[in-house]
Each structure stands twice: as C-alpha cells, then as structure tokens.
C-alpha positions in Angstrom: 22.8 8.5 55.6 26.3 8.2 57.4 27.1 10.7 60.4 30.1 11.9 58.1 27.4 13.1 55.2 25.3 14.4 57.9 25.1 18.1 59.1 25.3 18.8 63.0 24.0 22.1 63.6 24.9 23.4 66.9 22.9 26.1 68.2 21.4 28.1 71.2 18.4 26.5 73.2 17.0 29.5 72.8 16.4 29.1 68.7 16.0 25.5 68.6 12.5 25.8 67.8 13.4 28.0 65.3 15.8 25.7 63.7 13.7 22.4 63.8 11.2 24.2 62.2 13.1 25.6 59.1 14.5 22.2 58.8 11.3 20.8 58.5 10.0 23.2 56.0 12.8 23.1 53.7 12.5 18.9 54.2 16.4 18.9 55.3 16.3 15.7 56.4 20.6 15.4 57.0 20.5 17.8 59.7 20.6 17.1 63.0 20.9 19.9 66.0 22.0 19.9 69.4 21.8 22.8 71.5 23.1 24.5 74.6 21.5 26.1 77.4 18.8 28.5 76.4 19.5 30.8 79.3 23.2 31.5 78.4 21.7 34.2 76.4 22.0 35.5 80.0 25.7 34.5 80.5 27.6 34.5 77.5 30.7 34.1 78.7 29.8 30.5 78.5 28.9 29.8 75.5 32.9 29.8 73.4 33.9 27.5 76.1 31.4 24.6 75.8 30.9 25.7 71.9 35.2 24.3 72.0 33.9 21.3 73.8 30.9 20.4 71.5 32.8 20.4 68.4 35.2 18.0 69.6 32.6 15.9 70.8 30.3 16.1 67.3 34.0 15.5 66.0 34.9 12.4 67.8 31.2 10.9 66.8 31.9 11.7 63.4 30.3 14.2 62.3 32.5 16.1 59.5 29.9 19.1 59.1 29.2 21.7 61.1 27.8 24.8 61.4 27.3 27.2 64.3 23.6 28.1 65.1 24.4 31.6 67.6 25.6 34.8 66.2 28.4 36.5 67.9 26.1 37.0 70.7 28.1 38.6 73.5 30.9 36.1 73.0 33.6 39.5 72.8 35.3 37.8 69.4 35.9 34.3 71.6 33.3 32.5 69.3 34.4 33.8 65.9 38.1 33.4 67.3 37.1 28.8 68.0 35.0 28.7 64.5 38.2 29.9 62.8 40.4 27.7 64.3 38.3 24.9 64.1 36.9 25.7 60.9 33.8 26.2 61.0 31.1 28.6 59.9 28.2 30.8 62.3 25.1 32.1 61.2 26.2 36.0 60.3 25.3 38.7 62.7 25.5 40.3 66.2 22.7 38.3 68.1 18.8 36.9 67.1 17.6 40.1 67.2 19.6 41.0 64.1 19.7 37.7 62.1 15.3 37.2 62.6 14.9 40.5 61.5 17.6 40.1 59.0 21.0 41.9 59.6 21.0 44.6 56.7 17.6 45.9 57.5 18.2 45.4 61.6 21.6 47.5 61.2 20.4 50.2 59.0 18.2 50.9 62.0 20.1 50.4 64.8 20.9 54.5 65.5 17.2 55.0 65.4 16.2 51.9 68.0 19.4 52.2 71.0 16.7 52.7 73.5 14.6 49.1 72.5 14.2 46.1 74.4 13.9 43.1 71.5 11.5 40.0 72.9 11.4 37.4 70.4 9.3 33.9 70.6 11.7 32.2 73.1 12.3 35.4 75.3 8.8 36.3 75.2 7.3 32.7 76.1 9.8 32.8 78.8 9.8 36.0 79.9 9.9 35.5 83.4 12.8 33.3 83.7 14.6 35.3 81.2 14.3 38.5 82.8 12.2 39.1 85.4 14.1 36.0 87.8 17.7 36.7 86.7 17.3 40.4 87.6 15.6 39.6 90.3 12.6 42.1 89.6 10.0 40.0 91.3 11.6 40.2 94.6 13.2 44.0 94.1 10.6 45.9 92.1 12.5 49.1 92.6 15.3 47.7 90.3 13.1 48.0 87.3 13.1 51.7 86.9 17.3 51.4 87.5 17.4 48.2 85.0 15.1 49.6 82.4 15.0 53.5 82.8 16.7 54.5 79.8 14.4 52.1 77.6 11.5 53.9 75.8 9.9 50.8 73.8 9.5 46.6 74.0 10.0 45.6 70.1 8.7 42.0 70.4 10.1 40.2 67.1 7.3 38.0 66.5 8.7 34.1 64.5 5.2 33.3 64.9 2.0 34.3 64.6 0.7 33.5 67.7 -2.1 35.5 69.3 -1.1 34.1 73.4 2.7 36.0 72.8 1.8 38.9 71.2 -0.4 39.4 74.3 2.2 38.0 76.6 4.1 40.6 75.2 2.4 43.4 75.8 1.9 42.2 79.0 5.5 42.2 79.5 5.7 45.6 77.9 2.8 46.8 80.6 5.2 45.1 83.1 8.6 47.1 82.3 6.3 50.5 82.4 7.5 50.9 78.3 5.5 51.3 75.2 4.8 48.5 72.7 5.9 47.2 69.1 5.1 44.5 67.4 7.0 43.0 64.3 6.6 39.9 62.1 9.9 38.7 61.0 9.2 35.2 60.7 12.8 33.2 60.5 14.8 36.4 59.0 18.1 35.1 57.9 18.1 31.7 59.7 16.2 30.1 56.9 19.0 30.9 53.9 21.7 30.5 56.4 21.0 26.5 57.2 19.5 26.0 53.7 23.5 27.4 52.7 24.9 25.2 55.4 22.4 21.8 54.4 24.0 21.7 50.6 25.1 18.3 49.7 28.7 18.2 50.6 31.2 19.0 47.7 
C-alpha cells in the first residue's frame, strides 16, 4: 500500500505497546506508529513542540493521514491548538488514565478519586524511572511524605493481565506508604479510537 493510503499514528512511547497491540488485534495492517519519548509524560511542555515537528516530517514522507495517539496530556491547550491548525485529530480525553478507563466512566468519578495516584502498564513496569528517579525519592526519602502526602490510594489501571505488575504494583503502592486498587480496563477507548482513525480513506 502507498504511504499516502497509509495511516501514521503518532503517539506517546509510553502507549506504544498499547497501540501495536490493538492494531494487531483488529488486523490494521495500514497503520504504522511512531512515537515520542515515553518519559515526557514527565515533561509535557515538550510534547506540542516536537508533535509540530513530527507532522511535518510524516508530511514531507508522504504520509496524508494522521492521527494523534496522546490526549491533551498536560499540553495547557498547545496540542489541541497544532492538531487544529494542522488538521488533525487526537484520541479524546484528558490523559491515559481517562481514555484506558474510558473518559465517560473515568469523569463521572473523578470528584470521588482527587486524592488517586493512576499506575497503568507502562508507569507501573517502569516505576522507578517514572517516579521514584525523577523525584528523586531514592536519594531523598523524606520528599515522599511532601510529594505524596495528600494521596490516600495507588489505582493501578491494569491493560493486562499480568500477574509480575499487579505485584509490582502493590509493591509500589507499599513503597509510596498508600493503600491499593486494582482495575482491569484493558485498552478503554484506544481500541474504537484507532479502529475510527484506520477506516479506508473517503
């Protein structure tokens, strides 16, 4: 299949699993992905300026379809702000949490859950250099208790069903001093979104 028919999904690092393995389920064979760094969940303000540049450069390879694997994500309107102008469509929602659980359901409980910390696969497999190393809690153990004080609970999103991360989880739960919750979601709202986006072109 030509690049032009082709879909270029570009996403965060930190779902790329995610979206290789919906694609491979729903047998969407025209989509390709490439990703940005998974640890910008860390640093959005990074993410609408290369998102710019990656467009340009799928663009200039000649890719005609695109669609935006992150949710707003931090991004403070910047990302929604580049997909309108270049026209081009996101996944819907705040962040991962709320598309893997699935936005309606994730927002309709959002007043009840202001005091959770989500894990999902990604976050959870690489909890250390997602958390623990960035806020440098392995070195400064007292800044836990300032970081994480007002937390009650570690709600680890599960896209698996992997035995290892759930206990990694609670392990990491055991770590921050909170209490433990574990939900299935599976692939939430990704899965309809890139089967949407993976229509033959009209």
């Amino acid at each position: 299949m030509p690049v032009e028919d082709r879909l270029l999904v570009i996403a965060c690092g930190a779902i790329a699993r995610e979206v290789l393995a919906v694609t491979k389920l729903n047998r969407l064979d025209h989509v390709d992905l490439t990703c940005l760094p998974a640890i910008w969940h860390v640093y959005p303000a990074k993410i609408a300026p290369a998102m710019r540049e990656q467009i340009k450069a799928a663009r200039e390879k000649g890719y005609r379809r695109i669609f935006i694997g992150y949710a707003e994500c931090g991004t403070q309107g910047q990302l929604d702000k580049i997909c309108a102008e270049e026209g081009v469509e996101r996944i819907e929602g705040p962040h991962c949490y709320a598309f893997f659980t699935g936005n309606e359901r994730f927002m309709a409980g959002i007043d009840t859950e202001f005091t959770a910390f989500y894990l999902t696969d990604l976050i959870t497999r690489q909890f250390e250099a997602f958390v623990i190393e960035p806020l440098k809690l392995d070195k400064h153990p007292e800044l836990r208790d300032m970081v994480f004080g007002n937390y009650t609970k570690i709600v680890y999103l599960a896209q698996t069903d992997d035995p290892a991360l759930q206990e990694k989880a609670r392990w990491a739960a055991d770590y921050l001093k909170l209490d433990y919750e574990y939900r299935f979601t599976g692939y939430g709202d990704l899965e309809p979104a890139l089967q949407r986006a993976a229509l033959p072109h009209q």
